[in-house]
Backbone as CSV, one residue per row, in Angstrom:
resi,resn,N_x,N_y,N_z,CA_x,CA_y,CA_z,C_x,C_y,C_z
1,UNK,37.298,27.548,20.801,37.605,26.630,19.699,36.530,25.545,19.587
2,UNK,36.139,25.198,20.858,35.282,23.740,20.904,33.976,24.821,20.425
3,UNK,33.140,25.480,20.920,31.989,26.122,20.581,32.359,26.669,18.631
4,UNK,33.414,26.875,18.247,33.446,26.948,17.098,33.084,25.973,16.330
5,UNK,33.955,24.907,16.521,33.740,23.173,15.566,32.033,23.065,15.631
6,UNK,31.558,23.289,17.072,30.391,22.757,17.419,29.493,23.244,16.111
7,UNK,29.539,24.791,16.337,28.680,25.277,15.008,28.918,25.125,13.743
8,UNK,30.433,25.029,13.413,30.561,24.342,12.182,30.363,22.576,11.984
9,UNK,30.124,22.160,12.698,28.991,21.124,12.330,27.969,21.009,12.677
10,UNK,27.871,21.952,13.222,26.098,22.171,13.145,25.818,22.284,11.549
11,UNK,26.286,23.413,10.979,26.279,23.866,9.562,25.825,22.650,8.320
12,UNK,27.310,22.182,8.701,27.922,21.399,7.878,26.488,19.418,7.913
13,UNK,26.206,19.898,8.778,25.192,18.698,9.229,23.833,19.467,8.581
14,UNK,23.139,20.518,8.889,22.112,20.716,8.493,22.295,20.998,6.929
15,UNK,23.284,20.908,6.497,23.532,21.501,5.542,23.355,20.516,4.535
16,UNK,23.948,19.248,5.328,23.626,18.210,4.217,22.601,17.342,4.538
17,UNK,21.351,17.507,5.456,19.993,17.401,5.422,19.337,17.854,4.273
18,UNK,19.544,19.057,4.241,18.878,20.314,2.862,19.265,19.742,1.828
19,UNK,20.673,19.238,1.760,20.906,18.690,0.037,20.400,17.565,-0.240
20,UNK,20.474,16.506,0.805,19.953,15.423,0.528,18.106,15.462,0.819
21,UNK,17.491,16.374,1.497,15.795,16.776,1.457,15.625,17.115,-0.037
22,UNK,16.624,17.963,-0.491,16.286,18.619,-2.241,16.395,17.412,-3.083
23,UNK,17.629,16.969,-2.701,17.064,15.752,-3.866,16.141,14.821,-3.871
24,UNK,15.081,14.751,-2.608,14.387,13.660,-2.760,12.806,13.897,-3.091
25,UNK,13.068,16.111,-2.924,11.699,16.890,-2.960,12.023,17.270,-4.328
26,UNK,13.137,17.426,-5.408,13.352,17.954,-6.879,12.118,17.307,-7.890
27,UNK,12.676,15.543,-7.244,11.580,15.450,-8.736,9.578,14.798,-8.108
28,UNK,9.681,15.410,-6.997,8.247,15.480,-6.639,8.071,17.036,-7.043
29,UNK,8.574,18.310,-6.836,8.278,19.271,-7.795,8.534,19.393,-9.480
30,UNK,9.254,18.896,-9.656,8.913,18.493,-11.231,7.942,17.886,-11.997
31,UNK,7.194,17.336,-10.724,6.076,16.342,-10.998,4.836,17.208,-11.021
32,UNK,4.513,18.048,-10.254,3.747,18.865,-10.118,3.782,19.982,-11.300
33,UNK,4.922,20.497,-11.211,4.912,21.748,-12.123,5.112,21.301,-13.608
34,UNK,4.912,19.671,-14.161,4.814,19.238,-15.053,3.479,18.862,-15.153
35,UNK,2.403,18.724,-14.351,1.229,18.812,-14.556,0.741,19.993,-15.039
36,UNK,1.388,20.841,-14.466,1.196,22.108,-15.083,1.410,22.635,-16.411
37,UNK,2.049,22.201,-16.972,2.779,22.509,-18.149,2.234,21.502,-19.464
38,UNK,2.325,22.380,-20.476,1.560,21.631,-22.097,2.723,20.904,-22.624
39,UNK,2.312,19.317,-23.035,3.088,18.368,-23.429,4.232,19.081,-24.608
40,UNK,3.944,20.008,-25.600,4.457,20.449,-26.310,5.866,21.330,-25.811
41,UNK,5.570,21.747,-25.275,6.686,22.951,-24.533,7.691,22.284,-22.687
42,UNK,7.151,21.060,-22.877,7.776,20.545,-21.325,9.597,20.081,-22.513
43,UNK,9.961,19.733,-23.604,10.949,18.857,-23.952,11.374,20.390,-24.248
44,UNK,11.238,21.236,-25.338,12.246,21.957,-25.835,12.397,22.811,-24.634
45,UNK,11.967,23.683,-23.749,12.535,24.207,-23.094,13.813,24.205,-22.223
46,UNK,14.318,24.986,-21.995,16.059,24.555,-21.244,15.746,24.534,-19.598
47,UNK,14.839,25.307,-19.168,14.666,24.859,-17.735,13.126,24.164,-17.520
48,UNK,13.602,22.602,-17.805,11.994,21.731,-18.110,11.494,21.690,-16.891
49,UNK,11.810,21.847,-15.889,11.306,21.878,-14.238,10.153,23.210,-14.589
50,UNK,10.879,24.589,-14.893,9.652,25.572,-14.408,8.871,25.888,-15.766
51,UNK,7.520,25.482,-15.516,6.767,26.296,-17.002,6.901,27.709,-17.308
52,UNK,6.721,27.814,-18.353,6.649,29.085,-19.277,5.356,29.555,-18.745
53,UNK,4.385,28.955,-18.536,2.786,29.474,-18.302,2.235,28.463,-17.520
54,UNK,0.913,28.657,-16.558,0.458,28.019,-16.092,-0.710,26.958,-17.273
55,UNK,-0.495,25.666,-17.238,-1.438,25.388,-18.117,-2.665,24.788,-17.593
56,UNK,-3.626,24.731,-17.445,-4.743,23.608,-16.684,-5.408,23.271,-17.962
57,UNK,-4.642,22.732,-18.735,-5.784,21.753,-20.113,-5.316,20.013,-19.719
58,UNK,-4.393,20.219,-19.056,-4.419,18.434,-18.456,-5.119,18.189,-17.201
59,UNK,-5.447,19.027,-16.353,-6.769,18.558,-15.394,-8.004,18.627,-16.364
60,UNK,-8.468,19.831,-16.903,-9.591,19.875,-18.099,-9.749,18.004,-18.873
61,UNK,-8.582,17.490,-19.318,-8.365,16.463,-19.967,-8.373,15.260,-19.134
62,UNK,-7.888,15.281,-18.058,-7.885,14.046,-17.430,-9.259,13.959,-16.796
63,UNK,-9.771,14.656,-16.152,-10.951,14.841,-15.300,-11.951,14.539,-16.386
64,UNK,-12.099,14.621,-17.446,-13.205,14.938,-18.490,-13.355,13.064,-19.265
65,UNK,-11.881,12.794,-19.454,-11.802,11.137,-20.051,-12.606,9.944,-19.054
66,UNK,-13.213,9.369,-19.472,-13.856,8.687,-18.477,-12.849,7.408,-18.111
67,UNK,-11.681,6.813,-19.369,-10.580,6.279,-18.967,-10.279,6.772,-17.456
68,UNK,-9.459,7.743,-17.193,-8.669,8.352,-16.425,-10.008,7.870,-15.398
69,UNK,-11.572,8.498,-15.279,-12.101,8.131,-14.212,-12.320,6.684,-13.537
70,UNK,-12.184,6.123,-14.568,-12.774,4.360,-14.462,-10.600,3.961,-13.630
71,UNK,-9.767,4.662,-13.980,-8.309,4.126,-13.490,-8.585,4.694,-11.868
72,UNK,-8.902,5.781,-11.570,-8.991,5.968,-9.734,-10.119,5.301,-9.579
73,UNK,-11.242,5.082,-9.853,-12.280,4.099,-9.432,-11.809,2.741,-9.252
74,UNK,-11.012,2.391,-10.039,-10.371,1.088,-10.297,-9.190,0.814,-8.939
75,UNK,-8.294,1.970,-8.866,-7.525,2.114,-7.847,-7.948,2.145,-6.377
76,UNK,-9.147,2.653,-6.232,-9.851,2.254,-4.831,-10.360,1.278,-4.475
77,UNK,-10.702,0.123,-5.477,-11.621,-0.902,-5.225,-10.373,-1.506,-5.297
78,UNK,-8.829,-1.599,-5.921,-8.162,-2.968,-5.466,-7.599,-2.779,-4.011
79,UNK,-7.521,-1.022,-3.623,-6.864,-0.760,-2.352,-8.227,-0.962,-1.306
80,UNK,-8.650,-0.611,-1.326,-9.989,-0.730,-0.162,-10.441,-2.039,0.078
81,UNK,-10.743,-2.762,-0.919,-11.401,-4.160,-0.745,-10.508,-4.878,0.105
82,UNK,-8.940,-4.914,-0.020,-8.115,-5.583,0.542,-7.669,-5.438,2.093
83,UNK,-8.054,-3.853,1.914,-8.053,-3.588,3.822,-9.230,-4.053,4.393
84,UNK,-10.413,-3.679,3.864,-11.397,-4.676,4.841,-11.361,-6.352,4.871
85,UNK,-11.234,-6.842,3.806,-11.258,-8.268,3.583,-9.750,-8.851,4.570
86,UNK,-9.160,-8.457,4.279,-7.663,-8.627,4.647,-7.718,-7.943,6.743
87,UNK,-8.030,-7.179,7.078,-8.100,-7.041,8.673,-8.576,-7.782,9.282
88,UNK,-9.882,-8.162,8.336,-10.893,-9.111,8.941,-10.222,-10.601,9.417
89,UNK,-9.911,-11.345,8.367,-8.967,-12.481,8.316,-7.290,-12.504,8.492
90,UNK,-6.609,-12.004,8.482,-5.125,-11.665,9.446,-5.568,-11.739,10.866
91,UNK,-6.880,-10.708,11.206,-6.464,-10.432,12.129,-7.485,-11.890,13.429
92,UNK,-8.550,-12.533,12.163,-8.574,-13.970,13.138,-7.798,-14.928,12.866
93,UNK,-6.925,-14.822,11.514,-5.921,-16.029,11.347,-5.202,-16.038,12.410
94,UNK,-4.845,-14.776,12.699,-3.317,-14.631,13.588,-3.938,-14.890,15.038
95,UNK,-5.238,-14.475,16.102,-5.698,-14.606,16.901,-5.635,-16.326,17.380
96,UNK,-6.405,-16.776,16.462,-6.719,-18.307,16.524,-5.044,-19.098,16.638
97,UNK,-4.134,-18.589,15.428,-2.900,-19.127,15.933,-2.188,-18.687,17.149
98,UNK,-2.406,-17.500,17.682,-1.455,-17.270,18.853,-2.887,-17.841,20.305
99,UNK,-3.447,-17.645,20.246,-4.446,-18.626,21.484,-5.321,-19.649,21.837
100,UNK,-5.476,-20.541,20.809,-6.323,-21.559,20.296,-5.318,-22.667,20.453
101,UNK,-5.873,-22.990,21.151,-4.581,-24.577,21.163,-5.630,-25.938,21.048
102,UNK,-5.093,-26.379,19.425,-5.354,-27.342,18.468,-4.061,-28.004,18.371
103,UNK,-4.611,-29.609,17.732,-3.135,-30.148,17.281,-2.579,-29.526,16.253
104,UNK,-1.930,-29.246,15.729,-1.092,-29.101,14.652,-0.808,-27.706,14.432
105,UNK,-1.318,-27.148,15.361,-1.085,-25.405,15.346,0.348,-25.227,14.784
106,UNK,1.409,-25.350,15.511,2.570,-25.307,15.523,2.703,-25.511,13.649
107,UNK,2.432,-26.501,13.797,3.009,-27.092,12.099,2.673,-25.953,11.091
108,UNK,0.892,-25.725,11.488,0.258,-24.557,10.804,0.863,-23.217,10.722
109,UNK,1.089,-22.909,11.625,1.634,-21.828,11.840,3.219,-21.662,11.345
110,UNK,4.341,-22.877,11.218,5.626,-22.892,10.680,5.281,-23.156,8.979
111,UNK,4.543,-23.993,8.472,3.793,-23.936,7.209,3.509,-22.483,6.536
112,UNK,3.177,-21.413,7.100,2.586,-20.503,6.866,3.857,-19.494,6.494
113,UNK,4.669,-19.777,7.615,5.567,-18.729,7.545,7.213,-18.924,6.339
114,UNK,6.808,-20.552,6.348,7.580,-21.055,5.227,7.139,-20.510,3.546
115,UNK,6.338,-20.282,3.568,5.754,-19.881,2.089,6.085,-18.416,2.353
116,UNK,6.466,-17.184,3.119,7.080,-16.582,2.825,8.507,-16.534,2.521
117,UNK,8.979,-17.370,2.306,10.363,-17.746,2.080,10.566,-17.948,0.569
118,UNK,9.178,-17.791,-0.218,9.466,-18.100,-1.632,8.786,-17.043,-2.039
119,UNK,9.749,-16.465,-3.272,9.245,-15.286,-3.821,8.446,-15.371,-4.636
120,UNK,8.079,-14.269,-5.359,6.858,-14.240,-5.629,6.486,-14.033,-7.186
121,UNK,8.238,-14.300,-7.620,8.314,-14.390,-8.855,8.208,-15.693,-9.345
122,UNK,8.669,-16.722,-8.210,8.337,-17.765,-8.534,7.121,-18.353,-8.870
123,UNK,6.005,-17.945,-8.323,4.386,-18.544,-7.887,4.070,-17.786,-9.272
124,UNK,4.397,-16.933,-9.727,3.795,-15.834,-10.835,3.317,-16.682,-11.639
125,UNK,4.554,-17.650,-12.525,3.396,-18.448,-13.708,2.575,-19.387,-13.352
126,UNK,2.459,-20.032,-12.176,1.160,-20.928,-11.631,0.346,-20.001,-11.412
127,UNK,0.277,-19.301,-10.624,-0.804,-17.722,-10.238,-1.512,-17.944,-11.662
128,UNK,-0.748,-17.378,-12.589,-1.391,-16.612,-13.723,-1.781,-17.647,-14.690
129,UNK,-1.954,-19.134,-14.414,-2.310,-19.997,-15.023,-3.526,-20.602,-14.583
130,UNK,-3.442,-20.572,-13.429,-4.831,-20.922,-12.255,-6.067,-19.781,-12.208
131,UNK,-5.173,-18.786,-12.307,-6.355,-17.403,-12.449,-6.928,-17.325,-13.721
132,UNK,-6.338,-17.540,-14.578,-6.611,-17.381,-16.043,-7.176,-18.633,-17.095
133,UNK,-6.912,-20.030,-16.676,-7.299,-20.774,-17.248,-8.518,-22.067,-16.410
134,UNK,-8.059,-22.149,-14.503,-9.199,-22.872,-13.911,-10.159,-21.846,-13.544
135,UNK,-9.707,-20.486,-13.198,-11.017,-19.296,-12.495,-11.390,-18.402,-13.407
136,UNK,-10.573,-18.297,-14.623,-11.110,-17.583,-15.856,-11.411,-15.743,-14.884
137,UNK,-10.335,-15.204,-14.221,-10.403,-14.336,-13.704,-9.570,-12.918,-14.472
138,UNK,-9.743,-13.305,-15.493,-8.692,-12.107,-16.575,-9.910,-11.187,-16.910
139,UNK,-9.518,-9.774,-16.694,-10.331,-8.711,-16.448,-11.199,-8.801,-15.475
140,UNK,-10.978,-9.182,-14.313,-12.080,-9.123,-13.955,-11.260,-8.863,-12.155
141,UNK,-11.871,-7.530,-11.459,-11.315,-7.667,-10.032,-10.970,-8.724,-9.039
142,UNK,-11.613,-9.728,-9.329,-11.532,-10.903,-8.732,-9.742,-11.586,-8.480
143,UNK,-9.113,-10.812,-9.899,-7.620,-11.240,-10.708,-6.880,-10.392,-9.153
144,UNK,-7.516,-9.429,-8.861,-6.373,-8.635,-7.723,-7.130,-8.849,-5.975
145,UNK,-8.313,-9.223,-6.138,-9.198,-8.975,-4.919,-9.006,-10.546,-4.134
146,UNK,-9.013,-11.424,-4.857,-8.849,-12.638,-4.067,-7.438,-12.841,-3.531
147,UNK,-6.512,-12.563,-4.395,-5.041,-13.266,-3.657,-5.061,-11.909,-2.257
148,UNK,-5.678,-10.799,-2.690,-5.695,-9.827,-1.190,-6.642,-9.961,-0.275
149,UNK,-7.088,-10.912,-0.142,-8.110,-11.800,0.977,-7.193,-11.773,2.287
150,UNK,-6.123,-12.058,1.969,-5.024,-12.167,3.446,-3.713,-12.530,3.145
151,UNK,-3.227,-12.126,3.777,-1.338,-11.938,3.676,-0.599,-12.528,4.794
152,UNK,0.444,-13.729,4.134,0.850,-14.086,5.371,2.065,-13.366,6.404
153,UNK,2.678,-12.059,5.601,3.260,-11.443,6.721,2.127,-10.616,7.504
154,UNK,1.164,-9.966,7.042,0.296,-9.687,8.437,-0.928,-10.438,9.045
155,UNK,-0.885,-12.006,8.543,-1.097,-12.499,9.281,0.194,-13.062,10.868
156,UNK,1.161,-13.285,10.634,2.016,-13.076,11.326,2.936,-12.076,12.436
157,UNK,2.271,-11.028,11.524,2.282,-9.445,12.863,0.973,-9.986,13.730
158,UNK,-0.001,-10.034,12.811,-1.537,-10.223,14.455,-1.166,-11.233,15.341
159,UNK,-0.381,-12.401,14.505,-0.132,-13.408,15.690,0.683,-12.935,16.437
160,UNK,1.923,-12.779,16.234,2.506,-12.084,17.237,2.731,-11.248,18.619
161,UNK,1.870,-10.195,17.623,0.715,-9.379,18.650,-0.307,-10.032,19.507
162,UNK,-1.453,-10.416,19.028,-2.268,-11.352,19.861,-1.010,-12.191,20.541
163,UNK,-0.656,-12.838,20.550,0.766,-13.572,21.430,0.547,-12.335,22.788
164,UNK,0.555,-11.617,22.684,0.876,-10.395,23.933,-0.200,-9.843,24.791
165,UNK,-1.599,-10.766,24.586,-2.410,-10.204,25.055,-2.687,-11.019,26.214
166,UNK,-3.381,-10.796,27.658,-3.159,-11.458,28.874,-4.594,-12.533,28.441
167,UNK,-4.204,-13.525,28.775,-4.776,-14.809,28.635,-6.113,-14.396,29.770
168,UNK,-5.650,-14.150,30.385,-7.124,-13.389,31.905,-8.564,-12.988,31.038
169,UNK,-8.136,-12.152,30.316,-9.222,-11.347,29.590,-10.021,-12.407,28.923
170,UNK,-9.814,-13.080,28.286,-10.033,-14.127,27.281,-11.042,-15.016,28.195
171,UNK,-10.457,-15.346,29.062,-11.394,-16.422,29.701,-11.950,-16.097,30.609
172,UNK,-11.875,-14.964,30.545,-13.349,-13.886,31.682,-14.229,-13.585,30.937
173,UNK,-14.154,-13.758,29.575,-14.915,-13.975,28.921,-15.662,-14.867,28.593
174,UNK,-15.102,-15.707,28.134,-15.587,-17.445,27.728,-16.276,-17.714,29.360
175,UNK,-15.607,-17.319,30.514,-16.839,-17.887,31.636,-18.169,-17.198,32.247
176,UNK,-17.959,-16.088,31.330,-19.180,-15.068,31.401,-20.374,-15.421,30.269
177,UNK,-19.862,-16.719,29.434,-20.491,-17.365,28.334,-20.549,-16.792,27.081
178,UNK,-19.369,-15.924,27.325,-19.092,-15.616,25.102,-18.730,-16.653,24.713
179,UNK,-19.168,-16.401,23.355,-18.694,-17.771,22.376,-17.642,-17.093,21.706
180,UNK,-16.695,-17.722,20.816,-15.921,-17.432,20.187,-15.875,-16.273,19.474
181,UNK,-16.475,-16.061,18.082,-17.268,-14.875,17.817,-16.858,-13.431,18.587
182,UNK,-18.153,-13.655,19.211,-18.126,-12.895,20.623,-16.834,-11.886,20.964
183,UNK,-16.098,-13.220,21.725,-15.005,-12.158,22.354,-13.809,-12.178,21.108
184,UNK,-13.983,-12.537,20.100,-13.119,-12.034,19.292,-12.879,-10.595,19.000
185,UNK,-14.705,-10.462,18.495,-14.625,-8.989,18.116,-15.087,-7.965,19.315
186,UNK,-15.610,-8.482,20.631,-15.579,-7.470,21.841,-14.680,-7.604,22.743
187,UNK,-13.589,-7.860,22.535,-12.179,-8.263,23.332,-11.266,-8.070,23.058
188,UNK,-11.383,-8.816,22.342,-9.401,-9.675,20.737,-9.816,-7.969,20.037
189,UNK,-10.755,-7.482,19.289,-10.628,-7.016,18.229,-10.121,-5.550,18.889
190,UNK,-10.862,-4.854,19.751,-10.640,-3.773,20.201,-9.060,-3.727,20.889
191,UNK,-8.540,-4.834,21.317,-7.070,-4.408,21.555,-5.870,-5.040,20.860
192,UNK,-6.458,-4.973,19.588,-5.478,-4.773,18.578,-5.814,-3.743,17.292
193,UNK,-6.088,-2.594,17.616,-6.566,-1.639,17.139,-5.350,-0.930,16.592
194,UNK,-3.881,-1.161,17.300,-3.350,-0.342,16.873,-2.389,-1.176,15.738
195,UNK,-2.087,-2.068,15.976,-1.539,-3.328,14.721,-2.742,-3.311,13.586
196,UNK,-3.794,-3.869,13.617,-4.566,-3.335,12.415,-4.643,-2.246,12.200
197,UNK,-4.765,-0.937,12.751,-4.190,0.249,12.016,-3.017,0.189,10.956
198,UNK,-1.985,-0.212,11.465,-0.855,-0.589,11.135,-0.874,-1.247,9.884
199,UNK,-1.645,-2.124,9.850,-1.835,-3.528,8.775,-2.547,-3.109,7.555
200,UNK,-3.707,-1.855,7.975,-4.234,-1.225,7.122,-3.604,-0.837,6.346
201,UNK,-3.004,0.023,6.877,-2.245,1.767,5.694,-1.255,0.869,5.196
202,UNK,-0.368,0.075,5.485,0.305,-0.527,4.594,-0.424,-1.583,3.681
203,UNK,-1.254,-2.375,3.896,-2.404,-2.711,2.702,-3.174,-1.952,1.971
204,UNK,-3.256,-0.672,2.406,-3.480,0.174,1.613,-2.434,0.619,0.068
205,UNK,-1.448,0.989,1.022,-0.571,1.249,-0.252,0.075,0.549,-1.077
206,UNK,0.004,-0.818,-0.675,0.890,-1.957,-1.477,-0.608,-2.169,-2.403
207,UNK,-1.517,-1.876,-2.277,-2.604,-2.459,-3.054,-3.165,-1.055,-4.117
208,UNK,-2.695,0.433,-3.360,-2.845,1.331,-4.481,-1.896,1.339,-5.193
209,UNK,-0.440,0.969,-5.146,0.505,0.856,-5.818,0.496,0.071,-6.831
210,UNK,-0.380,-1.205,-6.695,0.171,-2.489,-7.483,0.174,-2.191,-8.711
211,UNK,0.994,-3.005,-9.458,1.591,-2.884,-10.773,1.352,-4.051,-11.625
212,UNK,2.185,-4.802,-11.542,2.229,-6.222,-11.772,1.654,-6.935,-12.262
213,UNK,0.680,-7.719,-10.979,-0.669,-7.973,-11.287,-2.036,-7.261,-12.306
214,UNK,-2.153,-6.121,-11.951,-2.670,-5.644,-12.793,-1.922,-5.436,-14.040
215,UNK,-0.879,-5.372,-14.913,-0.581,-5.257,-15.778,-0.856,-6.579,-16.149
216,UNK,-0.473,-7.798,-15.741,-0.722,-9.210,-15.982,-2.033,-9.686,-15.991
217,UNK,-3.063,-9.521,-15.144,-4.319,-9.900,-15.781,-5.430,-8.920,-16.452
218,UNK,-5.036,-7.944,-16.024,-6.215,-7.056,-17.314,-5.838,-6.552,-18.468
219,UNK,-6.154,-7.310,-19.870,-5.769,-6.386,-20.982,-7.059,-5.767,-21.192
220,UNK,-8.145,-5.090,-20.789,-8.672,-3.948,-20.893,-8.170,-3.212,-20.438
221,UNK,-7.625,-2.167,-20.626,-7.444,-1.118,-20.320,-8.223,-0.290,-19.406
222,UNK,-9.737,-0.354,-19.190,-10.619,0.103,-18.690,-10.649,-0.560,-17.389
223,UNK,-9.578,-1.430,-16.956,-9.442,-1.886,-15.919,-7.952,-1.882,-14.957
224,UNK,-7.594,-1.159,-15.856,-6.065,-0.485,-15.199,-6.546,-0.180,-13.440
225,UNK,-5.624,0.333,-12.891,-5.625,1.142,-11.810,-4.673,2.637,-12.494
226,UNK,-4.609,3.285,-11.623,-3.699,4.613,-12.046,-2.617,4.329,-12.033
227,UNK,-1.662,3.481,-11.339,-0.404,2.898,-11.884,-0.322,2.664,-13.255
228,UNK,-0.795,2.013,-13.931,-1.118,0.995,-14.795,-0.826,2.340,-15.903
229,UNK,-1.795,2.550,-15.480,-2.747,3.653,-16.674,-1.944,4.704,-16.611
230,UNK,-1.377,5.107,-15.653,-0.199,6.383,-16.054,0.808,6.305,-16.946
231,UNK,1.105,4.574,-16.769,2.863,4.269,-17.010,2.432,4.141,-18.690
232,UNK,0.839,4.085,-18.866,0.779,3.454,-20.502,0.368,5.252,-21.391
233,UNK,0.672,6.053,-20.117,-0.089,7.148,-21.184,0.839,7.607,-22.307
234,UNK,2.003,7.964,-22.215,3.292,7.900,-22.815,2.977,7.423,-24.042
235,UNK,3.078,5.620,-23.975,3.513,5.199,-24.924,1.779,5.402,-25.798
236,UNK,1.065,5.921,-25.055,-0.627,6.072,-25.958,-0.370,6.709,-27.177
237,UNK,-0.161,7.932,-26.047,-0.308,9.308,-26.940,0.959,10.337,-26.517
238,UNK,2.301,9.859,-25.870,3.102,10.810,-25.758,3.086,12.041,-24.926
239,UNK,1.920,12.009,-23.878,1.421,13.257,-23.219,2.069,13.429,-22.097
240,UNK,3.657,13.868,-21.911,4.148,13.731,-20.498,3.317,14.730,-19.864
241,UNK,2.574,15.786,-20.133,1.557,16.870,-19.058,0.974,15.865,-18.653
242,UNK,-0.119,14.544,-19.513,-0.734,14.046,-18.422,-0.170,13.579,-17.858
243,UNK,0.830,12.660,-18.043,1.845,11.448,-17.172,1.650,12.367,-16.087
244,UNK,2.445,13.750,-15.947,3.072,13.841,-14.674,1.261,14.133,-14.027
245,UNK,0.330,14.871,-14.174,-0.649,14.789,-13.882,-1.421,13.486,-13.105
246,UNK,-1.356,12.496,-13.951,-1.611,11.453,-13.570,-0.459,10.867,-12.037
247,UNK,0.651,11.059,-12.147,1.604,10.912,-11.170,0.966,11.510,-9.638
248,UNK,0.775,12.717,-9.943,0.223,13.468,-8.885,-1.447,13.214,-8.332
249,UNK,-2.335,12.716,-9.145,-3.595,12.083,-8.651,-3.311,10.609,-7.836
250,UNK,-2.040,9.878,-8.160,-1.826,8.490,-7.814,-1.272,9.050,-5.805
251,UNK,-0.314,10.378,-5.778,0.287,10.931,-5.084,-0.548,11.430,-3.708
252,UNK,-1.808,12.236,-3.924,-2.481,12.534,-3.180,-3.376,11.662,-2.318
253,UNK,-3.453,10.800,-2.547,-4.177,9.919,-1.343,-3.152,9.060,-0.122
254,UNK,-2.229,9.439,-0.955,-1.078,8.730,-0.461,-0.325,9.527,1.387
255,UNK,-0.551,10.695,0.235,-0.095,11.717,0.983,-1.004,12.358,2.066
256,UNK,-2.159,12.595,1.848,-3.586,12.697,3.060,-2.860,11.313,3.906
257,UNK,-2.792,10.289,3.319,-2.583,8.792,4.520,-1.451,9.080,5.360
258,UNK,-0.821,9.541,4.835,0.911,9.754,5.834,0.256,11.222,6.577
259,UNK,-0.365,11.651,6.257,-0.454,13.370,7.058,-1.405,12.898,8.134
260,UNK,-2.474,12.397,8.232,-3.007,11.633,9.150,-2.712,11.018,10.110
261,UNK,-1.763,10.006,9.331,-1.580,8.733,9.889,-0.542,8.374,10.671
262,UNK,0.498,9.362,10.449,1.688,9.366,10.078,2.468,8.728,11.755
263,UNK,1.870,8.519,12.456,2.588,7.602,13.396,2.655,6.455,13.569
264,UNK,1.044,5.985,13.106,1.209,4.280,12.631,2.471,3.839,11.966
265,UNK,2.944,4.862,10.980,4.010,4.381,9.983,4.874,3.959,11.090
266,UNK,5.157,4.854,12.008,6.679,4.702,12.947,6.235,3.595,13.781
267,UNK,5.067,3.203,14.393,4.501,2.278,15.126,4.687,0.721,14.511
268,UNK,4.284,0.817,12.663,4.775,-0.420,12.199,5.940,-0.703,12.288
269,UNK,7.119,0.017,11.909,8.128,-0.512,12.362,8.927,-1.380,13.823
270,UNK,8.318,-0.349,15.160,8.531,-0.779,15.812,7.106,-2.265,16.247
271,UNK,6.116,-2.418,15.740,5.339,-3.640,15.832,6.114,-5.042,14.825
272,UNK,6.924,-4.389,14.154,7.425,-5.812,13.337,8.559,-6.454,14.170
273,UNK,8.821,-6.174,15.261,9.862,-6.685,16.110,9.266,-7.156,17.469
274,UNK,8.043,-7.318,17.516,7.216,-7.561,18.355,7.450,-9.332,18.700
275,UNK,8.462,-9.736,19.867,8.477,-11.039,19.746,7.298,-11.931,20.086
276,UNK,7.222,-13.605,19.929,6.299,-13.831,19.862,6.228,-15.153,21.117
């Protein structure tokens, strides 16, 4: 009896893995096999998931528009710029606050963490008044590349982290006559390799994702990212083949990062509980 139940919930458990995996893999294949498919024939058909024919005139079309090229060109320079600029500075903001003992550290450091406490809908119309009318930064990368200079939740993971590193090392350094500098990046930097990993791929994707911002300071169009520029193809020209097309170019870098990467992901989680 007991070896019976056992396998019927075995069943009954894997069973509703599979239903709940299908629904979360349905409309990532719809997405795909709607790239596939000609804008004309994706609405009247009764099963809009599978095409009638294979179509490739929306890669032909997207690949060929120099729009579409200038939106992933656009999409790498707001995601990339922000992981190098942004590791660099998190990861000495957070150093200097967890081992540098100055007056007012403390304050600095509770200051810092207080401004995450206010959202970010709030700051939006000063943001977009300061960017746009004292830095005159409308169209121009500067509108997404400067506020991603550094972040104060990962500046607050490095501190943390740095918090955990043995004070020994540090000043076997400094009496071997490194200067600051120095043993930052031949010391500090190499053993926190795996938190800036960490700090990366998620600055990565919050910065290939962004929306927002870029919808708010670029009205060129030629300065979209592929977010941007997907969500407007629709209302352009009505082309759900490219939409979903476009969906799936935004998809693939995403997806190389998790196939790679894919333990950092589980590593950030457990680094955000990292006491300090």
């Amino acid at each position: 009896m007991n070896t019976k139940m056992t396998k019927l919930g075995t069943i009954i458990f894997w069973s509703g893995l599979i239903i709940f995996a299908g629904m979360f893999i349905f409309p990532f294949i719809m997405m795909i096999t709607g790239s596939f498919s000609d804008t004309r024939e994706i609405i009247p058909r009764k099963n809009f998931w599978i095409p009638e024919y294979i179509y490739f005139g929306n890669y032909k079309n997207f690949f060929a528009n120099s729009k579409s090229i200038s939106w992933v060109k656009n999409s790498f320079v707001y995601a990339v710029v922000p992981v190098i600029t942004g590791t660099f500075i998190n990861t000495l903001v957070g150093y200097v606050l967890a081992k540098k003992k100055f007056k007012g550290r403390n304050f600095l450091f509770l200051f810092f963490i207080s401004m995450m406490l206010v959202p970010g809908q709030v700051s939006l119309v000063p943001n977009y008044v300061m960017y746009t009318t004292v830095f005159n930064f409308t169209d121009s990368y500067a509108a997404i590349l400067v506020p991603g200079l550094w972040s104060i939740s990962n500046m607050f993971l490095m501190r943390q982290y740095a918090s955990t590193l043995p004070d020994s090392m540090i000043e076997a350094a400094v009496i071997d006559g490194s200067g600051d500098f120095k043993t930052f990046f031949k010391i500090v930097f190499p053993m926190l390799k795996t938190p800036i990993a960490v700090m990366g791929i998620f600055a990565f994707l919050a910065y290939w994702n962004i929306y927002l911002p870029v919808l708010i300071y670029m009205n060129d169009p030629g300065m979209y990212n592929l977010t941007v520029g997907v969500g407007t193809m629709v209302q352009l020209d009505g082309n759900y083949g490219m939409q979903m097309l476009g969906a799936v170019v935004c998809l693939v870098p995403v997806f190389i990062l998790y196939v790679f990467c894919q333990r950092y992901f589980v590593e950030g989680i457990s680094l955000s509980g990292i006491k300090g």
